[in-house]
PDBQT receptor file of N, H, CA, C and O in Angstrom, charges set to zero:
ATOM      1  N   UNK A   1      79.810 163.145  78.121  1.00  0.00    +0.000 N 
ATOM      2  CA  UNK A   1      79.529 163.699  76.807  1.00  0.00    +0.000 C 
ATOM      3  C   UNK A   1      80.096 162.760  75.744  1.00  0.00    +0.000 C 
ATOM      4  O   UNK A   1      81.268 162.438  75.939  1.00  0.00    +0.000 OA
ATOM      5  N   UNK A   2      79.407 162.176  74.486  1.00  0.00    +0.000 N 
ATOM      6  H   UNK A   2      78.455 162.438  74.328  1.00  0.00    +0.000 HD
ATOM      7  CA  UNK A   2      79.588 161.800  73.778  1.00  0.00    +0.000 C 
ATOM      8  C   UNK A   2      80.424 162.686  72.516  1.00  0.00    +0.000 C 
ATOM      9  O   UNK A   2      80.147 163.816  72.114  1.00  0.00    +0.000 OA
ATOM     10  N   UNK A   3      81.433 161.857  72.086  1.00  0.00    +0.000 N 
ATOM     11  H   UNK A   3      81.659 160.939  72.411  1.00  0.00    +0.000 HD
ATOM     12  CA  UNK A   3      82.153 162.935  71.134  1.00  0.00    +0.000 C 
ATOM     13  C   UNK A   3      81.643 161.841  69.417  1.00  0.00    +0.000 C 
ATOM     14  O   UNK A   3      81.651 160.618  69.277  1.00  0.00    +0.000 OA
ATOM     15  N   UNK A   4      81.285 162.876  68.461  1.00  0.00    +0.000 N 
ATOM     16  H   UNK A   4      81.279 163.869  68.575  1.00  0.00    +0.000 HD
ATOM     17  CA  UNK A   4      81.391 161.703  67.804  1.00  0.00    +0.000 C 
ATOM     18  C   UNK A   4      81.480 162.604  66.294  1.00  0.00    +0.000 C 
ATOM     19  O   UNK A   4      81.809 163.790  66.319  1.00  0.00    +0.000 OA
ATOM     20  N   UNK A   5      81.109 161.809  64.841  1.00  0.00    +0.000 N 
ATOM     21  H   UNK A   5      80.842 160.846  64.822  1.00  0.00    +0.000 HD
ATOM     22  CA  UNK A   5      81.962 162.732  63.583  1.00  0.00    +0.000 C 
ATOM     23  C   UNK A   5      80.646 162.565  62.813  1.00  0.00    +0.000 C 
ATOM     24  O   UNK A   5      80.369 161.511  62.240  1.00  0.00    +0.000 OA
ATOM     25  N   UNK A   6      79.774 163.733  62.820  1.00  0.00    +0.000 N 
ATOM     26  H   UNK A   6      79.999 164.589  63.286  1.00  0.00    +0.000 HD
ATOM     27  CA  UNK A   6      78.873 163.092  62.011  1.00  0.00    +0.000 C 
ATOM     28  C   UNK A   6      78.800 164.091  60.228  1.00  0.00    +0.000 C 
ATOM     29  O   UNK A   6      77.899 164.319  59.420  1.00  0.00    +0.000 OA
ATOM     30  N   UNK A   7      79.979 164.359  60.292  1.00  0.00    +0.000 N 
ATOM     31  H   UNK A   7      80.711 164.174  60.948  1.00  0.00    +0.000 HD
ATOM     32  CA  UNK A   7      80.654 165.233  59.125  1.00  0.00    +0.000 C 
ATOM     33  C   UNK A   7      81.931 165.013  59.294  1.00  0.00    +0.000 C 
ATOM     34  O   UNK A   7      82.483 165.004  60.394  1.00  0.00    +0.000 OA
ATOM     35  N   UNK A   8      82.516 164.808  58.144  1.00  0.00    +0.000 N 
ATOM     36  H   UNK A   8      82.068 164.815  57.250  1.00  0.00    +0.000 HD
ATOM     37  CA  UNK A   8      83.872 165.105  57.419  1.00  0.00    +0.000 C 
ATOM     38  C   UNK A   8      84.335 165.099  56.303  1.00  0.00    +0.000 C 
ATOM     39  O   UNK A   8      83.932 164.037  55.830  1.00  0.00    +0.000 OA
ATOM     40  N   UNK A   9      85.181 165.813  55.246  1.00  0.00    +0.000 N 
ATOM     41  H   UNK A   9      85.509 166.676  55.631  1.00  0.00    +0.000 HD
ATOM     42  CA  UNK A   9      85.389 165.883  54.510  1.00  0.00    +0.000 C 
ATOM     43  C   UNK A   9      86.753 164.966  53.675  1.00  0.00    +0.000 C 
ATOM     44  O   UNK A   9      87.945 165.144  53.925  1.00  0.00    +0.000 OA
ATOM     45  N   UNK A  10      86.329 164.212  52.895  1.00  0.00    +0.000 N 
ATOM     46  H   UNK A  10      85.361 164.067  52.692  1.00  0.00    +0.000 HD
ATOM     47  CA  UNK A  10      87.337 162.912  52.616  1.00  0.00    +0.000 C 
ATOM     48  C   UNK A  10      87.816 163.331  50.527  1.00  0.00    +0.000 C 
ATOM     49  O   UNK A  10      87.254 163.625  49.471  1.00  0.00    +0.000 OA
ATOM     50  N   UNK A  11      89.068 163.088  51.042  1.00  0.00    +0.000 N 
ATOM     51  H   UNK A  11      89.525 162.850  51.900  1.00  0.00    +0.000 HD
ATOM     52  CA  UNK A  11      89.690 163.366  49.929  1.00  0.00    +0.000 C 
ATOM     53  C   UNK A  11      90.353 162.100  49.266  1.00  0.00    +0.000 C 
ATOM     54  O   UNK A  11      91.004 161.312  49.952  1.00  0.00    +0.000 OA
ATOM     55  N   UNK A  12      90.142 161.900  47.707  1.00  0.00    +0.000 N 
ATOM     56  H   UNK A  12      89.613 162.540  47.149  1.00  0.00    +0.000 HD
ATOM     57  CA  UNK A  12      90.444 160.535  47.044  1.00  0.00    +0.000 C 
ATOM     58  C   UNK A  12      91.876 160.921  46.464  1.00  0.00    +0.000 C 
ATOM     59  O   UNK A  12      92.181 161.875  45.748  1.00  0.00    +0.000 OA
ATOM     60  N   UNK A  13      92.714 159.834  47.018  1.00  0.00    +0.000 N 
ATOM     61  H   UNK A  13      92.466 159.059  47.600  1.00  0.00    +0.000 HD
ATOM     62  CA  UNK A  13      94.112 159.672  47.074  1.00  0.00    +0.000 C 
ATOM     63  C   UNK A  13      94.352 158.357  46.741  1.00  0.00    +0.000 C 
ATOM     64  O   UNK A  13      94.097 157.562  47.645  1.00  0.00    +0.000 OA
ATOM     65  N   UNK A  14      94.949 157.686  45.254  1.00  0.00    +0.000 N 
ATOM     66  H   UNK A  14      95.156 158.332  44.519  1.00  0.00    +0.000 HD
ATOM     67  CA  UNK A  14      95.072 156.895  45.390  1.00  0.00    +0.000 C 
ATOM     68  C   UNK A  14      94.273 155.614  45.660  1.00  0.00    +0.000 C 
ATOM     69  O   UNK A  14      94.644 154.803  46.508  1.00  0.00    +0.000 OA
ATOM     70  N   UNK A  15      93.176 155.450  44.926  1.00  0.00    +0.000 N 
ATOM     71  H   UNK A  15      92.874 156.109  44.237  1.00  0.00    +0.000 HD
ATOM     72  CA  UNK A  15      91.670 154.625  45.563  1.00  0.00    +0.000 C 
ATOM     73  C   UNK A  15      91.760 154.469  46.884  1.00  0.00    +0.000 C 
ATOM     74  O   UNK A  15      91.196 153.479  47.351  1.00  0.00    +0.000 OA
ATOM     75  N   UNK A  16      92.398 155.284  47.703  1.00  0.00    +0.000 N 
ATOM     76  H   UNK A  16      92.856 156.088  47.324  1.00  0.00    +0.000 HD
ATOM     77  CA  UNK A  16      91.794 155.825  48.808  1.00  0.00    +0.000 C 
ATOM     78  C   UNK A  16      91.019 156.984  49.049  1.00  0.00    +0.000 C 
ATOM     79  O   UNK A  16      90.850 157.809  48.152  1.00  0.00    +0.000 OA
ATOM     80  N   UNK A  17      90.296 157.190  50.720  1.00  0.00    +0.000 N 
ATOM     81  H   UNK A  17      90.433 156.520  51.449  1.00  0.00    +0.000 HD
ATOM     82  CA  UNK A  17      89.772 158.286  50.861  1.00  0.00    +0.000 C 
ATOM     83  C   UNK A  17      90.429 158.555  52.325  1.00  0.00    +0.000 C 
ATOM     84  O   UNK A  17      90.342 157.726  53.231  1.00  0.00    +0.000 OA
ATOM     85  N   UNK A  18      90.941 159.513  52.427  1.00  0.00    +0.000 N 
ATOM     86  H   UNK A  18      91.012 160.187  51.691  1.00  0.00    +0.000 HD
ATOM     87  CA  UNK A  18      92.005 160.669  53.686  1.00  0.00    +0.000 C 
ATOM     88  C   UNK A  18      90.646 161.279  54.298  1.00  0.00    +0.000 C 
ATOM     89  O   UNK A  18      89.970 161.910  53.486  1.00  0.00    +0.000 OA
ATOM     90  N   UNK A  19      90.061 161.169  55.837  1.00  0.00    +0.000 N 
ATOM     91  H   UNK A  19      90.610 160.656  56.497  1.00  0.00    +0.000 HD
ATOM     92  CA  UNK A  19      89.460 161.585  56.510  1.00  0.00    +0.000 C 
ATOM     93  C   UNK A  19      89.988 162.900  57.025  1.00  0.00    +0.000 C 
ATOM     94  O   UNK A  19      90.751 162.913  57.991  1.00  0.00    +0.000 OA
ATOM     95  N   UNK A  20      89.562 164.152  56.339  1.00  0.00    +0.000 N 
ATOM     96  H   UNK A  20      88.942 164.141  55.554  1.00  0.00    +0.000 HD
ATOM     97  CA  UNK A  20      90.320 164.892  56.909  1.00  0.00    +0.000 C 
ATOM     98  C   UNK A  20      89.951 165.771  57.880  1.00  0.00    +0.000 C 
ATOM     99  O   UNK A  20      90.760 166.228  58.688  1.00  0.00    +0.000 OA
ATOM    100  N   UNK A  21      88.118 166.200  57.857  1.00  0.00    +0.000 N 
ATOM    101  H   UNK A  21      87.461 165.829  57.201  1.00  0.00    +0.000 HD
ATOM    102  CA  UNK A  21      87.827 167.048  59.197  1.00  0.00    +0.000 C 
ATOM    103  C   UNK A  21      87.110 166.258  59.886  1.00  0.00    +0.000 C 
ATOM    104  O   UNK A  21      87.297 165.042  59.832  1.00  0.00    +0.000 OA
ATOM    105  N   UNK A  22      86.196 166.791  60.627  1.00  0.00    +0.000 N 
ATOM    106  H   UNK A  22      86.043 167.778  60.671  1.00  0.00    +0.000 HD
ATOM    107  CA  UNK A  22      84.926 166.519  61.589  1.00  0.00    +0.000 C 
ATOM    108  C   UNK A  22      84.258 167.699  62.457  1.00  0.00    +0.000 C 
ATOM    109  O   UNK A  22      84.602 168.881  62.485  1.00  0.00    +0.000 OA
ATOM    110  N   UNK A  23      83.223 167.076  63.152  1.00  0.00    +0.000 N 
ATOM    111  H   UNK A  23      82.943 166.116  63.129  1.00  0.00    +0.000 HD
ATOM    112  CA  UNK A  23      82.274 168.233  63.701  1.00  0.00    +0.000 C 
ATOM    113  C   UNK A  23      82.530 167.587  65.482  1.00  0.00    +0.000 C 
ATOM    114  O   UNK A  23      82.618 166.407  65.820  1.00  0.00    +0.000 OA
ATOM    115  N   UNK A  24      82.581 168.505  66.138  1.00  0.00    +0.000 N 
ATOM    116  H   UNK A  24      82.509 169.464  65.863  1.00  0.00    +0.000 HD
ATOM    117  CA  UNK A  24      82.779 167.704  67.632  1.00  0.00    +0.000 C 
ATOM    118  C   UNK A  24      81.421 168.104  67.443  1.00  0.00    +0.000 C 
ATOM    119  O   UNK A  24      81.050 169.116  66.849  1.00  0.00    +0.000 OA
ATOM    120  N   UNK A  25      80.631 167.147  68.047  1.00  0.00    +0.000 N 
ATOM    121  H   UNK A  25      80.933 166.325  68.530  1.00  0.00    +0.000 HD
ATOM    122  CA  UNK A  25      78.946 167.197  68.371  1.00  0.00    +0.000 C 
ATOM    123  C   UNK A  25      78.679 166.260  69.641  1.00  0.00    +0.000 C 
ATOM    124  O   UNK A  25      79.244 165.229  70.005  1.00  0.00    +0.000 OA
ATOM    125  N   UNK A  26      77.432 167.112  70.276  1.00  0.00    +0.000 N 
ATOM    126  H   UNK A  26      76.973 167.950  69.980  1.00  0.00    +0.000 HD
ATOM    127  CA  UNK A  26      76.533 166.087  71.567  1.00  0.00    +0.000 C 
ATOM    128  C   UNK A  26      75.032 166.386  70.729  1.00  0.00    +0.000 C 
ATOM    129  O   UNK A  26      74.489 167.245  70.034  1.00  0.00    +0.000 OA
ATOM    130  N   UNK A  27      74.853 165.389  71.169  1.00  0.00    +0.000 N 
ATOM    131  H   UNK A  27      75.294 164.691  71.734  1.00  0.00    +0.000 HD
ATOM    132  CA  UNK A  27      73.106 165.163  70.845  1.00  0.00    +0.000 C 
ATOM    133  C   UNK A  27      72.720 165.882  69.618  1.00  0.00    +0.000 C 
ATOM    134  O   UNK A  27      71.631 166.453  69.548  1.00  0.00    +0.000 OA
ATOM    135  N   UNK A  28      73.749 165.877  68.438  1.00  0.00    +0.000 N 
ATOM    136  H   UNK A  28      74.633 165.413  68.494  1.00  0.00    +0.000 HD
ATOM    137  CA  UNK A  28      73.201 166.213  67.255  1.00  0.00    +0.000 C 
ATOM    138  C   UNK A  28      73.235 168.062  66.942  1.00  0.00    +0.000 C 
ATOM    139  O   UNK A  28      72.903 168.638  65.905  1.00  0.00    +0.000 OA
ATOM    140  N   UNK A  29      73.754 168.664  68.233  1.00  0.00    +0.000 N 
ATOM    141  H   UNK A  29      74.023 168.196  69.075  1.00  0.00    +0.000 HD
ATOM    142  CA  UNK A  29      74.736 169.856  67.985  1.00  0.00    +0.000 C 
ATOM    143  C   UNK A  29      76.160 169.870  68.019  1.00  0.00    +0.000 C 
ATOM    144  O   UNK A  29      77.042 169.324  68.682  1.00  0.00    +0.000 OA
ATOM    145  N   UNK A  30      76.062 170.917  66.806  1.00  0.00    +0.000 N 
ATOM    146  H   UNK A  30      75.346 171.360  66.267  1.00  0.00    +0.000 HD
ATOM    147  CA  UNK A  30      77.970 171.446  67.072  1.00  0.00    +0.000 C 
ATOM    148  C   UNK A  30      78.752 171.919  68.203  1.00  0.00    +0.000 C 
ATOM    149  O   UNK A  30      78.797 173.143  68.326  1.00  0.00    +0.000 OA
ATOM    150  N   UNK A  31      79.157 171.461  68.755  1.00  0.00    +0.000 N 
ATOM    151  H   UNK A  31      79.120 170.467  68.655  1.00  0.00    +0.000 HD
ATOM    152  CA  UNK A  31      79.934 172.087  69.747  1.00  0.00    +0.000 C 
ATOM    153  C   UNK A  31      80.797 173.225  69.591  1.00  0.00    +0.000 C 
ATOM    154  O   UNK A  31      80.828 174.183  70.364  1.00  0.00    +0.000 OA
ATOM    155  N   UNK A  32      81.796 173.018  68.113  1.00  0.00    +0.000 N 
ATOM    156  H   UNK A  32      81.770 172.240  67.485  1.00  0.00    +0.000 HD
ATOM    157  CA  UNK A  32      82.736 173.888  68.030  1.00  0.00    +0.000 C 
ATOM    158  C   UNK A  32      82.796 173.794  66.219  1.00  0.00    +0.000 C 
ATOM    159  O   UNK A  32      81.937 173.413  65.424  1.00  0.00    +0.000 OA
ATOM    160  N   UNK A  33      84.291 174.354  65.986  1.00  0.00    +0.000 N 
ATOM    161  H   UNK A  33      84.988 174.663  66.632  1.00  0.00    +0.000 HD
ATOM    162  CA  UNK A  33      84.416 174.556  64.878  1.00  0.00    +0.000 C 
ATOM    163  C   UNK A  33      84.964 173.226  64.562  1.00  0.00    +0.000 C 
ATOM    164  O   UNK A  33      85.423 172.475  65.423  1.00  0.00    +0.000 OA
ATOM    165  N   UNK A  34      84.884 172.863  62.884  1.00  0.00    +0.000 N 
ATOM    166  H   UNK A  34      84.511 173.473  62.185  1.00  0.00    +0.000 HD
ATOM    167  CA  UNK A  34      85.667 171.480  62.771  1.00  0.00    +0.000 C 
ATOM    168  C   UNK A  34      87.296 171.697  63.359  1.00  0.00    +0.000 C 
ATOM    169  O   UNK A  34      88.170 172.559  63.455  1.00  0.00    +0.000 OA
ATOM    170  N   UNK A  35      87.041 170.383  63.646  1.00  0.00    +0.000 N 
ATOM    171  H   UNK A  35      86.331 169.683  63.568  1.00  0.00    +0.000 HD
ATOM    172  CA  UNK A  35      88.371 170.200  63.899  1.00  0.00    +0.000 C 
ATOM    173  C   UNK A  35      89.238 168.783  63.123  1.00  0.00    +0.000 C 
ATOM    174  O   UNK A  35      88.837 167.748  62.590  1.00  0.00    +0.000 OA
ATOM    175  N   UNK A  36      90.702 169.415  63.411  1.00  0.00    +0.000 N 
ATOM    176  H   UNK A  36      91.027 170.255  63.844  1.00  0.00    +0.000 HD
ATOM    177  CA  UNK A  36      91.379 168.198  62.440  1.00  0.00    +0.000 C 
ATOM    178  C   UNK A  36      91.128 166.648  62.968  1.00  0.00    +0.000 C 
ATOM    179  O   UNK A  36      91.251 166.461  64.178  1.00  0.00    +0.000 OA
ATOM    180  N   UNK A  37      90.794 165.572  62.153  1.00  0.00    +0.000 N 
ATOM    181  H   UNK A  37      90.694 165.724  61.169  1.00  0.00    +0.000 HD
ATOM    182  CA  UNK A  37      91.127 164.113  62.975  1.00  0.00    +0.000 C 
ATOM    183  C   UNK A  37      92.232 163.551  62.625  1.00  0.00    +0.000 C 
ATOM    184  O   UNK A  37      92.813 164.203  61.757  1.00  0.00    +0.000 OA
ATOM    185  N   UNK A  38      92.828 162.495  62.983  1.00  0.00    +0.000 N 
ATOM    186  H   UNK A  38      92.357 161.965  63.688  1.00  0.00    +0.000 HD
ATOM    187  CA  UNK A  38      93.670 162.240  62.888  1.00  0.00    +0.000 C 
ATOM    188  C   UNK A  38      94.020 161.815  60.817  1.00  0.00    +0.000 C 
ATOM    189  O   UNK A  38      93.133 161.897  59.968  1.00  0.00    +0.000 OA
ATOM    190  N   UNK A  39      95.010 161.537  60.618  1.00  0.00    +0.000 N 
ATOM    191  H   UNK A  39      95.731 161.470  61.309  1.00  0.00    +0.000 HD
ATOM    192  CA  UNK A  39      94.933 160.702  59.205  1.00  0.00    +0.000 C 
ATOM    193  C   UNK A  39      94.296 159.414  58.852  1.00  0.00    +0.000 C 
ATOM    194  O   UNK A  39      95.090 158.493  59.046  1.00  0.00    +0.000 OA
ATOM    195  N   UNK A  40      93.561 159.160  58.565  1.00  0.00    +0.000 N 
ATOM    196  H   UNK A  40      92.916 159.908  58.407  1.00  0.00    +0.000 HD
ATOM    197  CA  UNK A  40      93.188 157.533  58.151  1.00  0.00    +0.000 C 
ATOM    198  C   UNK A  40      92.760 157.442  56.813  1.00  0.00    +0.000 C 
ATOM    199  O   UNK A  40      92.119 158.238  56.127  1.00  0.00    +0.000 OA
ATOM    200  N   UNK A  41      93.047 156.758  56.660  1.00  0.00    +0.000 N 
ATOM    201  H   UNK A  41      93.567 156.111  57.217  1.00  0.00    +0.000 HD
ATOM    202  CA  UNK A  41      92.801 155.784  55.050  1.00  0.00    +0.000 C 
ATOM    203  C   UNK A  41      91.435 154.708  55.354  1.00  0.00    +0.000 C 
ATOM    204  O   UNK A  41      91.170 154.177  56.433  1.00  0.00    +0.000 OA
ATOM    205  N   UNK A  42      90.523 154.548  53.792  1.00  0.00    +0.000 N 
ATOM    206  H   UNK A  42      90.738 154.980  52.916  1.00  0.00    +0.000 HD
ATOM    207  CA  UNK A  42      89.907 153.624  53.737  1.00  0.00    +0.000 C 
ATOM    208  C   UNK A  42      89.916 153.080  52.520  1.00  0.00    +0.000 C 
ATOM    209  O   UNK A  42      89.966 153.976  51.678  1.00  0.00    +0.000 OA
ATOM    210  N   UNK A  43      89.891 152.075  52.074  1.00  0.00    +0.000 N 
ATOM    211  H   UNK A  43      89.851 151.347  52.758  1.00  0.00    +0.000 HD
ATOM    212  CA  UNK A  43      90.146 151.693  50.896  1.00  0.00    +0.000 C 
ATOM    213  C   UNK A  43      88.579 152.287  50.139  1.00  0.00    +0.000 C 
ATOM    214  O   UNK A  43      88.763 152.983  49.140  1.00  0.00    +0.000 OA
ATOM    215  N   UNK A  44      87.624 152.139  50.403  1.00  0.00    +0.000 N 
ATOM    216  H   UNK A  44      87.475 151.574  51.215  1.00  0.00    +0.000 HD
ATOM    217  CA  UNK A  44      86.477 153.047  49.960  1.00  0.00    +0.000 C 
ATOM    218  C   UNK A  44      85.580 153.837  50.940  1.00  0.00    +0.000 C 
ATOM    219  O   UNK A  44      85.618 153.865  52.170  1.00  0.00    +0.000 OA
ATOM    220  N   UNK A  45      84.989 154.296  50.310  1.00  0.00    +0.000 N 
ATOM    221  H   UNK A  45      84.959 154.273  49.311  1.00  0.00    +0.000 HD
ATOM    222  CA  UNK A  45      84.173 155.009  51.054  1.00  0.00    +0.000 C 
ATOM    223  C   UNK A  45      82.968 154.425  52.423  1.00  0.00    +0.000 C 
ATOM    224  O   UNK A  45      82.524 154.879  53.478  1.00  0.00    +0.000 OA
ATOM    225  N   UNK A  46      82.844 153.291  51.678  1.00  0.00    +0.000 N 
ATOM    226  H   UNK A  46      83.204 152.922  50.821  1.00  0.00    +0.000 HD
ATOM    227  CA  UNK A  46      82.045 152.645  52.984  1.00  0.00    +0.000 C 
ATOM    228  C   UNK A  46      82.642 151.940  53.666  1.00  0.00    +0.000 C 
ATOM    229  O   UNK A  46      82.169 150.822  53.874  1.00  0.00    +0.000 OA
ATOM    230  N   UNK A  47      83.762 152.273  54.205  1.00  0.00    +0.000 N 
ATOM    231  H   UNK A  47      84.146 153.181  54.036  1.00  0.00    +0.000 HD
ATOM    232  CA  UNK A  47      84.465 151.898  55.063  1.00  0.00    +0.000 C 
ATOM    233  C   UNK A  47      84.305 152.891  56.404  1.00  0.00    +0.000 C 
ATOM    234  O   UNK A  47      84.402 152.814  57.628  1.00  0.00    +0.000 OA
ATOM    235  N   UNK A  48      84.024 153.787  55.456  1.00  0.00    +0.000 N 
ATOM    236  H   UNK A  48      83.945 153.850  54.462  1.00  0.00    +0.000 HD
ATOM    237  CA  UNK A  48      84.003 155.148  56.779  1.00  0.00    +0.000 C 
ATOM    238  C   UNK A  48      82.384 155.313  57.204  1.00  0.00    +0.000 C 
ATOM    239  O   UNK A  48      82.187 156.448  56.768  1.00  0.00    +0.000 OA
ATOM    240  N   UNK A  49      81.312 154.955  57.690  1.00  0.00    +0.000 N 
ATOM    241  H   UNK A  49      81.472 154.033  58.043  1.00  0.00    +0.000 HD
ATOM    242  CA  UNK A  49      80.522 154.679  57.915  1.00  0.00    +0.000 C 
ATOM    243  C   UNK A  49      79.577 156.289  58.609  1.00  0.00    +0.000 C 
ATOM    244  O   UNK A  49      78.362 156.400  58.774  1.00  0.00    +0.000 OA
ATOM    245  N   UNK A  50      80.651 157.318  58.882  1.00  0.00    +0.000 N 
ATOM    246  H   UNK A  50      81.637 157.228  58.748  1.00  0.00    +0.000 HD
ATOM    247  CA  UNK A  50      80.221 158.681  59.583  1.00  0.00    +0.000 C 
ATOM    248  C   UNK A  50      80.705 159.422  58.627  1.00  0.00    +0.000 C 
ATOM    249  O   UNK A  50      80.893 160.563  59.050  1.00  0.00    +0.000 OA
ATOM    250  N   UNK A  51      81.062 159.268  57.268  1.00  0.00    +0.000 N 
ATOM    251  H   UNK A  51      80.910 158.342  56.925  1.00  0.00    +0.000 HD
ATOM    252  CA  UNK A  51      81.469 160.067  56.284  1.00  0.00    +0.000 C 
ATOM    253  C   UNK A  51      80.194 160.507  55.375  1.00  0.00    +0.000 C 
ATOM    254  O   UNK A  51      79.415 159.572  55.190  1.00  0.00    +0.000 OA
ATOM    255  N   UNK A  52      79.836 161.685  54.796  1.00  0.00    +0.000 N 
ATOM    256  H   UNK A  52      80.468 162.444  54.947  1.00  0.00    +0.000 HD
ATOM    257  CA  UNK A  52      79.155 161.902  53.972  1.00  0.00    +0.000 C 
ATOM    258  C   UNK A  52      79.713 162.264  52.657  1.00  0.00    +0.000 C 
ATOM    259  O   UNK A  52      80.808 162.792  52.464  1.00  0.00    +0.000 OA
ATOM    260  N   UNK A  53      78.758 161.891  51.689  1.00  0.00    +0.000 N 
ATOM    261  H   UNK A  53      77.869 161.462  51.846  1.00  0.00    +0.000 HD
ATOM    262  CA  UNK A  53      79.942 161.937  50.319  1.00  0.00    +0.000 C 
ATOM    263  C   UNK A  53      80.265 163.752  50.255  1.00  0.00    +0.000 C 
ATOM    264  O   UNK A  53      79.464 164.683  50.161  1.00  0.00    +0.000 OA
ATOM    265  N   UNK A  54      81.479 163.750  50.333  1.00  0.00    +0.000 N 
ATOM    266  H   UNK A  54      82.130 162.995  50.409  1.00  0.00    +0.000 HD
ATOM    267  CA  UNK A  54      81.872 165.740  50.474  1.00  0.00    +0.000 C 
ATOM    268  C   UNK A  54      83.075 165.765  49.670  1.00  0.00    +0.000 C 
ATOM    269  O   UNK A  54      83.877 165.571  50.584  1.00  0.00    +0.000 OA
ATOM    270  N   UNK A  55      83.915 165.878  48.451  1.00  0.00    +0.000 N 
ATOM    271  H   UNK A  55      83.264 166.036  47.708  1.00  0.00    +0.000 HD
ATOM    272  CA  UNK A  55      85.027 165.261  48.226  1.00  0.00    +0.000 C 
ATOM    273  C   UNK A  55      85.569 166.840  48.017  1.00  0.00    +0.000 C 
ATOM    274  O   UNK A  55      84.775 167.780  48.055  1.00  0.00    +0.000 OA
ATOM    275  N   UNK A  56      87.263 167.058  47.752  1.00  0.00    +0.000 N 
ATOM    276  H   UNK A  56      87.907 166.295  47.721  1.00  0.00    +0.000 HD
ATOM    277  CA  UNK A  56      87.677 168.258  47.671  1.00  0.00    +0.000 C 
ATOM    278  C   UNK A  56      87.969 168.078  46.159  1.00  0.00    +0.000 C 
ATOM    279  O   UNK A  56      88.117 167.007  45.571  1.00  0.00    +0.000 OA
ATOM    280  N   UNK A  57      88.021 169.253  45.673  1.00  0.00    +0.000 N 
ATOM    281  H   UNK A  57      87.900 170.123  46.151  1.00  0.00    +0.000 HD
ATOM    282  CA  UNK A  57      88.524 169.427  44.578  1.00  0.00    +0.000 C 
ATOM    283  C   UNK A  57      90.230 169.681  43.982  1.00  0.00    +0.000 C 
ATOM    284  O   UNK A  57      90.448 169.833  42.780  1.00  0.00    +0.000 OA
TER     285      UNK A  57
C-alpha cells in the first residue's frame, strides 16, 4: 500500500509554511481521518509539491 499526502493544511510562519496535516490515502481514497505529519518547514510554498493552497487563519 502506498501511503502518500495529497492534502494538508500549511500555516505561514515567518516566510515560512509549517506542514501541518494530511490525508493517509491508496489509490486516491481516504483511508482515515487526517492525521498529524511530522513538522517541516519550506521556505515557500512550492517547495511542498503535495500541498494545496489551504492556509489557517
Amino acid at each position: 500500500m502506498e501511503l502518500k499526502y495529497d492534502y494538508c493544511k500549511i500555516s505561514p510562519d515567518r516566510d515560512k509554511y509549517i506542514v501541518e496535516y494530511g490525508h493517509n490515502t491508496y489509490k486516491g481514497y481516504t483511508l482515515s481521518s487526517p492525521i498529524k505529519v511530522a513538522d517541516r518547514s519550506f521556505s515557500t510554498e512550492k517547495s511542498c509539491p503535495f500541498c494545496q493552497k489551504n492556509y489557517t487563519s
